[in-house]
C-alpha angles and dihedrals in degrees: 000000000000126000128246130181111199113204113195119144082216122080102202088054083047098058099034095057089044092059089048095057114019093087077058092035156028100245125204115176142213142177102195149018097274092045102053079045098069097038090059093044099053103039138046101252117186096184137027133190109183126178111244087230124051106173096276090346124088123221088220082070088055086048093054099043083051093055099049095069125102085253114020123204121249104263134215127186125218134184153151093218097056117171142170102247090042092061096044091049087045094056101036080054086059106268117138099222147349122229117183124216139295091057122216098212096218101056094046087052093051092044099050082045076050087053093050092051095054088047096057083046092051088052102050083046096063090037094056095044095052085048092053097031077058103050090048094058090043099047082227085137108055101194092244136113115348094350085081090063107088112198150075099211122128088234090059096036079071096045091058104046085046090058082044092063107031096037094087092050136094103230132115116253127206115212118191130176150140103278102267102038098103105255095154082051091064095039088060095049088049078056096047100055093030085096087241093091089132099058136078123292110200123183131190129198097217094191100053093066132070121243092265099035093045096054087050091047085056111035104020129239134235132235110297096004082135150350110303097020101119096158132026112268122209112227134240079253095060083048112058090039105143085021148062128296114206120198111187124189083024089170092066095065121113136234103264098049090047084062090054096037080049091059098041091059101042095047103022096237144093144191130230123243104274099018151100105202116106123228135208124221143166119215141153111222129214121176136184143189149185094205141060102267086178084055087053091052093058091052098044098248090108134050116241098206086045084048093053099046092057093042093067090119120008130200121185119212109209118221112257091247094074083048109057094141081071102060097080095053094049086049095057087047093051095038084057104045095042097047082047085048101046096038091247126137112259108262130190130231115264104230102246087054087047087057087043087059098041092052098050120105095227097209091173084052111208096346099064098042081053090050083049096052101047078049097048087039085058106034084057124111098151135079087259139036107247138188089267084061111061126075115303088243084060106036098053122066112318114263115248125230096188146070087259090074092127097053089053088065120080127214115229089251095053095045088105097024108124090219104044089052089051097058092046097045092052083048091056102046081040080063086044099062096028094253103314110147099197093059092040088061092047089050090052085049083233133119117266085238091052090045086050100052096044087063081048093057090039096054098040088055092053091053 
């Protein structure tokens, strides 16, 4: 259970607050500076919530002295006088947040569980961070087989032990996936372990080539086979002979070139533009797309017999929004190799720009959290990576995906109103788990019923 030291000069506000939250919490009290001195200096205290005025004494000393520990406790300002200006200098002091009186006891107990949970978040990060900051510097990780796959999702745990058991072996594999998602990472695991490592991997991006273009990139062309060959050109094919063909963005190919891909995967051979003569090779192939090729066979855009022969063996790749518990892992990679990469010292996530991070829809997946974090890496001039320094898209209020866009938007008067931030905090971690009230709930650290009734409560005030 973790540890709170309430500070109130007044004893009716101490013990109410403290049997309100002692079945959540280990409480110490105090009802001044020096005792809340003491307290923080003889026990080992993970939250505070400290009243701004203590008699002659001032709540933004207790702060400080907080502050000042080896590991500081995670603050919270109250106060009847609430201001502005009070709750920004609270929180640019150090304090995690700022509630103003009278308090509602529920909300202050979900926002200092809140507290708990960013904290945890604060400290894997670091730890993470450390871990990956040290194999880095050790070599210890190559940047080979599944050492490529970042993640400890379930989703991806399958996704690893799929590309385990189908990596040695000589069948086409069919990779599909929202952009972003890190289909070319897998492609080259499924390389690495295919027993053929030492051996070309060759990738194509199928939807950046004309028809014409695209079949000669692929299978090569003679001399004269068209207007501007003036010498033969060995295909991608030829090229990756002994190795692994990669052809990203599968689903943009046109028909033509299906029935010569087609070929090339059933006989293991394939003909150069503007020849007959047939050509061995022997390639693994491994194809992706964005798209449902089994969609475009229904409506004819996509052969069925091509769509078969690259579906051998599938593997899915899951959008980075149903895996949330692997965003912090992906950040501390990135955070490594782009402070390696720009010549800057390594530098950890603060945790509100951690929870920033977790509550993001992250329409681009992978690539664009990777994008976020060089940006934030080089925007940087502090000890830690803040909000302020990540993309624009990504420090101001978070975009909504849903119809609650509006509730996710806070008026000027409601920035620091315990409520408001509530709702819109519920709305976002609604976002987070698409809609799933039951996560969201675990996500707020609260009950569903609790969750339940607060959208009750939402929805009847509106009315």
């Amino acid at each position: 259970m973790k540890t709170l030291l309430i500070v109130d000069d007044e004893k009716p506000t101490r013990d109410a607050l403290r049997m309100a939250l002692e079945e959540s919490f280990d409480c110490y009290i105090a009802a001044d500076l020096e005792q809340a001195t003491q307290v923080l200096k003889n026990e080992n205290v993970d939250l505070l919530l400290t009243d701004l005025r203590l008699g002659s004494d001032s709540g933004m000393d207790v702060l400080d002295t907080a502050l000042q520990l080896p590991t500081p406790p995670v603050s919270l300002m109250m106060t009847a006088y609430g201001s502005v200006d009070t709750a920004v200098e609270a929180m640019r002091r150090g304090a995690f947040h700022f509630v103003t009186k009278p308090l509602n006891l529920d909300e202050v107990e979900l926002l200092l569980k809140r507290a708990v949970r960013s904290r945890s978040l604060e400290t894997e990060n670091k730890q993470l961070l450390a871990e990956n900051t040290s194999l880095k510097e050790s070599k210890a990780r190559s940047n080979h087989g599944l050492d490529r796959l970042i993640g400890k999702s379930p989703q991806m745990e399958k996704v690893a032990a799929k590309i385990t058991q189908i990596a040695p072996t000589r069948a086409t594999v069919l990779i599909e996936g929202e952009s972003g998602t890190g289909k070319e990472v897998v492609a080259h695991t499924l390389h690495d372990l295919s027993g053929r490592p030492g051996e070309k991997f060759v990738a194509v991006n199928c939807a950046a080539l004309s028809p014409q273009l695209l079949e000669s990139e692929l299978f090569g062309h003679e001399k004269g086979a068209f207007t501007g060959a003036t010498q033969r050109r060995i295909g991608r094919f030829e090229q990756a002979n002994g190795g692994t063909l990669f052809l990203d963005e599968i689903g943009e190919i046109d028909q033509a070139t299906q029935v010569k891909l087609l070929r090339a995967l059933s006989e293991r051979t394939i003909e150069r533009v503007g020849s007959n003569s047939p050509v061995k090779v022997d390639v693994r192939v491994i194809a992706a797309t964005n798209r449902s090729l089994a969609q475009m066979v229904e409506s004819g855009d996509f052969r069925e017999d091509l769509y078969f022969r690259l579906n051998v063996l599938g593997i899915h790749m899951p959008p980075l929004r149903s895996r949330k518990e692997d965003i912090v892992l992906l950040s501390n990679a990135f955070l490594v190799e782009f402070a390696q990469e720009n010549n800057r010292p390594v530098k950890p996530l603060t945790e509100a720009a951690t929870s920033h991070l977790l509550t993001y829809a992250w329409p681009g997946n992978v690539r664009e959290l990777r994008t976020a974090i060089e940006h934030a890496v080089v925007m940087s001039n502090q000890d830690q990576l803040d909000i302020h320094h990540l993309p624009e898209f990504l420090s101001s209020p978070l975009p909504s995906t849903s119809t609650q866009s509006d509730k996710n938007t806070l008026a000027p008067e409601d920035e620091f109103n315990l409520s408001a931030l509530e709702q819109r905090t519920i709305q976002r971690a609604l976002q987070a788990t698409n809609g799933n009230r039951t996560k969201a709930a675990e996500l707020l650290g609260i009950s569903r019923r609790t969750l339940q009734r607060k959208l009750r409560d939402d929805s009847t005030s509106e009315n």
